[in-house]
C-alpha positions in Angstrom: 145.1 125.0 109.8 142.2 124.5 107.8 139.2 122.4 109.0 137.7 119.4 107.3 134.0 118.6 108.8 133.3 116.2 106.4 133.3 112.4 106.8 133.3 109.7 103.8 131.0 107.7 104.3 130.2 104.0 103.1 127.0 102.1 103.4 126.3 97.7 104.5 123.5 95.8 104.0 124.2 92.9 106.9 121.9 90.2 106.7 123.6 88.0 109.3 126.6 87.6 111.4 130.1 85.0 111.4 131.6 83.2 114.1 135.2 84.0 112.9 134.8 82.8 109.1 137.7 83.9 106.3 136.1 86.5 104.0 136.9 84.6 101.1 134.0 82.5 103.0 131.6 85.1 103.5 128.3 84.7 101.7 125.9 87.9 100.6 125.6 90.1 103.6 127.3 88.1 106.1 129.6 90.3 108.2 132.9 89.6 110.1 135.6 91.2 112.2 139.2 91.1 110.6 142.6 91.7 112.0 145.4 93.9 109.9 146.5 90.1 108.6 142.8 89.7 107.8 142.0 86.7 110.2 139.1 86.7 111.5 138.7 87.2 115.4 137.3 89.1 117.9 137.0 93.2 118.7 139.3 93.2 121.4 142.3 91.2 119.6 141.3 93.3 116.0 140.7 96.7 117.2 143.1 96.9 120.5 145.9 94.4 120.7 146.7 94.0 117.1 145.0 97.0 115.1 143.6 98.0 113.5 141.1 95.5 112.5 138.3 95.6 109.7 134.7 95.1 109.1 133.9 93.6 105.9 130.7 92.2 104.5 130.1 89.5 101.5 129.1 90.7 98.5 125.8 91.6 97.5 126.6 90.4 94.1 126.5 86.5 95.4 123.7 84.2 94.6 122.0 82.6 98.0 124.5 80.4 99.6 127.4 80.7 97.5 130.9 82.6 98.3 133.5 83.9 96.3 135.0 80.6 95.6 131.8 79.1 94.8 129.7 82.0 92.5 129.1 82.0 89.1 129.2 85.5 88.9 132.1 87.6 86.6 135.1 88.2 88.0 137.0 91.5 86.7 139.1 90.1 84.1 138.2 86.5 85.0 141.3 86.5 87.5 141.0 84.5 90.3 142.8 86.9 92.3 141.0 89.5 91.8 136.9 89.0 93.2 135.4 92.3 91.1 132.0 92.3 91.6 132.3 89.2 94.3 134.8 90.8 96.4 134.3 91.5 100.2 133.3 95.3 101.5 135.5 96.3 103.8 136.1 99.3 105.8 139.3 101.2 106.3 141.5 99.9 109.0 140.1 101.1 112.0 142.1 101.9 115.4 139.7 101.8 118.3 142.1 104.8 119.7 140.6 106.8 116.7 136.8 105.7 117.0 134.8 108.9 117.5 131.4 107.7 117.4 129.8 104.9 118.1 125.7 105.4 117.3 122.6 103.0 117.1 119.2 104.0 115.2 116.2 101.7 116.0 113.7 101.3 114.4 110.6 103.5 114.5 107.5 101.8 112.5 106.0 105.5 112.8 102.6 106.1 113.5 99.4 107.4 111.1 98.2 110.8 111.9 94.1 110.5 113.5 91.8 113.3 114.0 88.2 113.5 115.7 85.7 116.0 116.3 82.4 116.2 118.3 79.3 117.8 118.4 76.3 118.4 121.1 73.1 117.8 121.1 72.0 121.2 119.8 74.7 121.0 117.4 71.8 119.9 114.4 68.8 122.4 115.1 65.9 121.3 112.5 65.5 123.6 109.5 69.7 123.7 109.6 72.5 121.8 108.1 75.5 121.0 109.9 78.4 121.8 108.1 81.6 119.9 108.0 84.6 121.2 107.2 88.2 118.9 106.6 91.6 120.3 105.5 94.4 117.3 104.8 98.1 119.3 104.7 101.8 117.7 104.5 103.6 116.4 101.4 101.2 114.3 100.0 98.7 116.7 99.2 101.0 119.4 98.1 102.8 116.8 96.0 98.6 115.7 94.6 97.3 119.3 94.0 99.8 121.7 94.5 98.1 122.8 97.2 96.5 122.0 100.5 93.3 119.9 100.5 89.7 120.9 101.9 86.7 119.9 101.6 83.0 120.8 103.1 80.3 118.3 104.0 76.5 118.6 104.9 74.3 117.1 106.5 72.1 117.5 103.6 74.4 114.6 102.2 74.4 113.9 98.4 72.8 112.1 95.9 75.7 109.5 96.1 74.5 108.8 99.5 70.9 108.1 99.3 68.1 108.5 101.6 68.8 108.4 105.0 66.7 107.3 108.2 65.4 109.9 110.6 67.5 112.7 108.5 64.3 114.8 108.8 62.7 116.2 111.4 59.3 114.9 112.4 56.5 118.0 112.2 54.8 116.0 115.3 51.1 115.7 115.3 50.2 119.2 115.0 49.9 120.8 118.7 52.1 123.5 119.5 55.2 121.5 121.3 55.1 118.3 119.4 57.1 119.1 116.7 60.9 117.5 116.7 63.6 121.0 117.5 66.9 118.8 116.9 68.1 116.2 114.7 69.8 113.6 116.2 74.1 114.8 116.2 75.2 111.3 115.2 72.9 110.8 112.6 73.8 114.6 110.9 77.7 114.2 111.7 77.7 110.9 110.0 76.3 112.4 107.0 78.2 115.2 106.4 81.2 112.6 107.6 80.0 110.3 104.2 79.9 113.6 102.1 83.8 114.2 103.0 85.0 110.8 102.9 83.2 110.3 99.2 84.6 113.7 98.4 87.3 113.0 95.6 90.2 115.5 97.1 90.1 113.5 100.5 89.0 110.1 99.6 92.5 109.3 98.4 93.8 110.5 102.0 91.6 110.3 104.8 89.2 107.2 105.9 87.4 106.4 108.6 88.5 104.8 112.1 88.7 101.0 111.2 87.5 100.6 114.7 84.1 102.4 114.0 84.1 105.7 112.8 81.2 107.2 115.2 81.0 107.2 119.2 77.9 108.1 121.0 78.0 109.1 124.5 74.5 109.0 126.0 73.6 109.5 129.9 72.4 106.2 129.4 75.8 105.5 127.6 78.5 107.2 129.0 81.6 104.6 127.7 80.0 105.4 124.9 78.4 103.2 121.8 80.7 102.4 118.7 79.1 102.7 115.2 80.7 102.7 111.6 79.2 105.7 109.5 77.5 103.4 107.7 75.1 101.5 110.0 74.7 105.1 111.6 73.2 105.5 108.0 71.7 102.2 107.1 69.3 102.2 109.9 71.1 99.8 112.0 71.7 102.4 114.9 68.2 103.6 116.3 68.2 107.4 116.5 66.5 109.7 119.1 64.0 112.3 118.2 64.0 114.3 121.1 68.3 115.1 121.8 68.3 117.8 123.5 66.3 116.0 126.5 69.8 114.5 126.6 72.4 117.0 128.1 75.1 113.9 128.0 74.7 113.4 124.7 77.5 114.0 122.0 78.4 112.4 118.9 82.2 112.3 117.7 83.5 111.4 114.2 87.3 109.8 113.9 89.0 109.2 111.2 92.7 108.3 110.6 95.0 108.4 107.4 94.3 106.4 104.5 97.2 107.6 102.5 99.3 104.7 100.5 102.1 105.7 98.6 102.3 104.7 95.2 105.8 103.7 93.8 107.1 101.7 90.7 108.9 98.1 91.1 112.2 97.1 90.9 112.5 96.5 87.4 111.7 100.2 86.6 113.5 102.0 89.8 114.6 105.0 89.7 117.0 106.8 92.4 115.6 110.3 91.7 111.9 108.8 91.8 110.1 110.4 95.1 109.2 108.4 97.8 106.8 109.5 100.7 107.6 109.9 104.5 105.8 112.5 105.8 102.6 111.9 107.1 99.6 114.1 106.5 97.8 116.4 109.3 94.6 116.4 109.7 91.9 119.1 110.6 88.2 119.6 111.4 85.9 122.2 112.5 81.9 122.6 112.5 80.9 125.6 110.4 77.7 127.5 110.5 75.8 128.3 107.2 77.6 131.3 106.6 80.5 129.9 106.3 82.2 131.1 109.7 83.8 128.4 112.7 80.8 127.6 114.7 82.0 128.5 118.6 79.0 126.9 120.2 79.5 123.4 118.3 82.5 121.4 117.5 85.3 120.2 119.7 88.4 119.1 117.7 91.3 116.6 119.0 94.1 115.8 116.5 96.6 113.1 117.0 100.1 113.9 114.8 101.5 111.3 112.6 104.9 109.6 113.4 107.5 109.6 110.6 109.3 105.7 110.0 112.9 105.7 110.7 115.4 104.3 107.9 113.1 103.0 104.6 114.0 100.7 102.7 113.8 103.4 99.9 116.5 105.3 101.7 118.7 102.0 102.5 119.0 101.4 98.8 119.9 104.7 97.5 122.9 104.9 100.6 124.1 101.2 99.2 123.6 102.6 95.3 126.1 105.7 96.3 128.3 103.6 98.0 128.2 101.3 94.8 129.2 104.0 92.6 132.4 105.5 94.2 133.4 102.0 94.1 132.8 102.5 90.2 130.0 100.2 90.1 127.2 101.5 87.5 123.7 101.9 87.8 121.5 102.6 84.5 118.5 104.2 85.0 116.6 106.6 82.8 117.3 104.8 79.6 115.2 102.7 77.3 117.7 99.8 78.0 118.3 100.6 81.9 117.1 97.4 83.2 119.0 94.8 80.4 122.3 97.3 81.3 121.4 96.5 84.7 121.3 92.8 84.3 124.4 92.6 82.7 126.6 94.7 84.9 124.7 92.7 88.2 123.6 96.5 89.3 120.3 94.4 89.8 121.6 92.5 92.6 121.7 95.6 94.8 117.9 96.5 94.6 116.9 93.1 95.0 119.0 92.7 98.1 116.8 95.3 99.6 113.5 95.1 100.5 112.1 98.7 100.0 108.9 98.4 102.0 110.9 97.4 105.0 112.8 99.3 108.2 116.3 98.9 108.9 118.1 99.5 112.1 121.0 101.5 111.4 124.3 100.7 113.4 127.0 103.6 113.0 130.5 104.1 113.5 132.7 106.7 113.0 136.4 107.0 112.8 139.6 109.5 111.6 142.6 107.8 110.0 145.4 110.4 111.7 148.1 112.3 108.8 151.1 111.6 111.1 153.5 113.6 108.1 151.8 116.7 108.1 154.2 119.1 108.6 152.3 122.5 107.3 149.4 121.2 108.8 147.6 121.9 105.5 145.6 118.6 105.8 143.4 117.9 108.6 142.8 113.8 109.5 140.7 112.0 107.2 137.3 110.9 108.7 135.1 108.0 107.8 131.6 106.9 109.0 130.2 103.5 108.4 126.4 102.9 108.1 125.4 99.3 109.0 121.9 98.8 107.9 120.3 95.3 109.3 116.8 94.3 109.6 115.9 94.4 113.3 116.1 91.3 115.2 118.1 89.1 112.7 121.3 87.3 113.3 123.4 90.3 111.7 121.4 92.3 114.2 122.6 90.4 116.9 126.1 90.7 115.8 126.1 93.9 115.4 124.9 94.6 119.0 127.1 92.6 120.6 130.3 93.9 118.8 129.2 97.3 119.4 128.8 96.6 122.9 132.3 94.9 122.7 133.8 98.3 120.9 132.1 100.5 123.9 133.7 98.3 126.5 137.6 98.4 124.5 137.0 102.5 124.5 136.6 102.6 127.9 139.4 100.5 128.8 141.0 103.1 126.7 140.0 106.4 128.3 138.4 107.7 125.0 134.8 108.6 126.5 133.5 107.7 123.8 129.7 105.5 124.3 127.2 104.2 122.1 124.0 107.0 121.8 121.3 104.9 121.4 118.5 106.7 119.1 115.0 105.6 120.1 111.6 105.7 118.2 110.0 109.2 118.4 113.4 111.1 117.5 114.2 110.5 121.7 117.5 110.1 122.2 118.5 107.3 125.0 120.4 108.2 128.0 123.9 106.4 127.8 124.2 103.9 129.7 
């Protein structure tokens, strides 16, 4: 017998939920349950008593408010019984004895990759510089140069950066002992830090902690004081000649991501155009002036970025493949794309979406049984439904409780089959 591991699969956008409406009522994105004489009802009496029920969702193709009585829109052939672009998504008649899956994704906003290094208070001997040195790797940079990014700062600074308070040493007043042996650490690593962050490789990827970029820790200090680079620069933080009187002190540089993907409109979208989700990884380390790690100076913590769960960008090209096995177009990549999209309403789809948001993906997963199969050539079709709603909605609501409604008409049926709950981080909830 062979073995078919493939499912088909077919893509929603739900925007909200029905109290039992007829589908000939549902508006863009409103969802409902269906019995096999497509009334609308409930899970138990679609899926259990009288399956196998349906999902189906209102077209995307509807104008706000309206329903496939009301639209405006064409109508294949302009027949009444026929909606064409208007007409309800449905699933396949689904059979709760044959539900194999049962799977919600939530949504996982992902977090922004941070790094931060610090140094001593001998770190920045007088007569030295203190070099920086910053690598940014991941997608985006490979995707910018071809390569990974680097860079090296100073604390000799630039010209860009212009004189700086207390960056040199003071020769004292002449007798042996008075001269200054160390330059302040915050005051050198915020220099080098504005040498990097000007740097035109990592500018377009790397900024500086929003919350204050530098942190001395003094023995007077030991919370620690909170500085941007630039009032560490501008004179506004009060340096100390003598550091290495200090044993507490340290000075730490953080930065975070400053990465923003750049992507074309709706008007222009493309489904092969790239879109970013891998966030960068950051790294630091003090070198000394020939060029080696320093092992004395330089202690490096780095935070990894979080990936998002379920763009926006990936929700529209799952609806756009779903669109087109139902034989419905999308132009792209010709000089008349967007008029051929207007015309044959492919439009409506990317509106519908918004491409900078999450969606919580709910999932189910079914086989349709091949009860004349008598060579057993022909294993049982499988299909898999993605539900994508924006979290906390009506739809979402919906869509929780009928999943929870499913779970409990499985049970009652002895498949052992449960919802697996998919949590932000990649964790994976415990059934409950």
């Amino acid at each position: 017998m062979s073995y078919f591991n493939h499912a088909f699969k077919k893509s929603f956008l739900v925007t909200q939920g029905s109290e039992e409406v007829a589908t000939q009522k549902l508006e863009a994105g409103q969802i409902g349950i269906y019995s096999k004489d497509w009334i609308a009802t409930n899970p138990q009496e679609a899926f259990k008593q009288k399956g196998p029920g349906y999902f189906a969702v209102g077209s995307l193709h509807l104008e706000p408010g309206a329903d496939i009585n009301s639209t405006t829109k064409d109508r294949i052939g302009n027949n009444p019984g026929h909606g064409g672009y208007t007409e309800t998504s449905k699933t396949k008649g689904i059979n709760a004895r044959y539900i194999t899956g049962l799977r919600v994704i939530d949504i996982d906003e992902g977090a922004l990759p941070s790094a931060q290094i610090s140094v001593g208070n001998k770190c920045a001997p007088c007569g030295e510089n203190l070099f920086l040195r910053m690598d940014v790797k991941g997608s985006p940079a490979l995707r910018f140069l071809n390569h990974n990014a680097y860079a090296i700062g100073d604390s000799s600074g630039d010209a860009a950066a212009g004189d700086v308070p207390s960056l040199c040493c003071d020769p004292g007043d002449g007798t042996p002992g008075s001269e200054q042996e160390y330059l302040d650490p915050a005051v050198a690593l915020a220099k080098a830090a504005d040498m990097l962050l000007r740097d035109p490789l990592i500018s377009p990827f790397v900024k500086e902690d929003p919350a204050g970029g530098i942190v001395v820790v003094t023995t007077a200090n030991p919370g620690g004081a909170i500085f941007t680079i630039a009032e560490v620069l501008d004179g506004t933080y009060t340096p100390t000649t003598s550091p290495e009187t200090d044993a507490a002190m340290t000075a730490t540089l953080k930065v975070v991501s400053g990465y923003v993907d750049t992507k074309f409109g709706n008007c222009s979208f493309d489904t092969r155009d790239h879109y970013e989700l891998e966030p960068i990884s950051i790294i630091m380390s003090v070198l000394d002036e020939t060029g080696d790690p320093c092992n004395d100076c330089g202690v490096f913590v780095g935070t990894p970025g979080r990936m998002a769960t379920t763009s926006g960008e990936t929700v529209l090209r799952e609806l756009v493949m779903t669109e087109r096995y139902g034989q419905n177009p999308l132009s792209q990549g010709a000089k008349d794309s967007s008029r051929m999209r207007e015309i044959e309403h492919s439009s409506d789809i990317i509106n519908a979406v918004d491409r900078n948001a999450l969606y919580k993906v709910y999932t189910l997963q079914h086989s349709v049984p091949r009860f004349n199969n008598p060579t057993g050539v022909f294993d049982n079709d499988q299909y898999i439904y993605n539900f994508f709603v924006v979290q906390g909605t009506d739809g979402d609501a919906f869509l929780e409780a009928n999943f929870q409604n499913l779970e409990e008409i499985l049970n009652e049926l002895g498949t052992g089959v449960e919802i697996e709950r998919f949590l932000c981080a990649g964790g994976k909830e415990e059934e409950k």
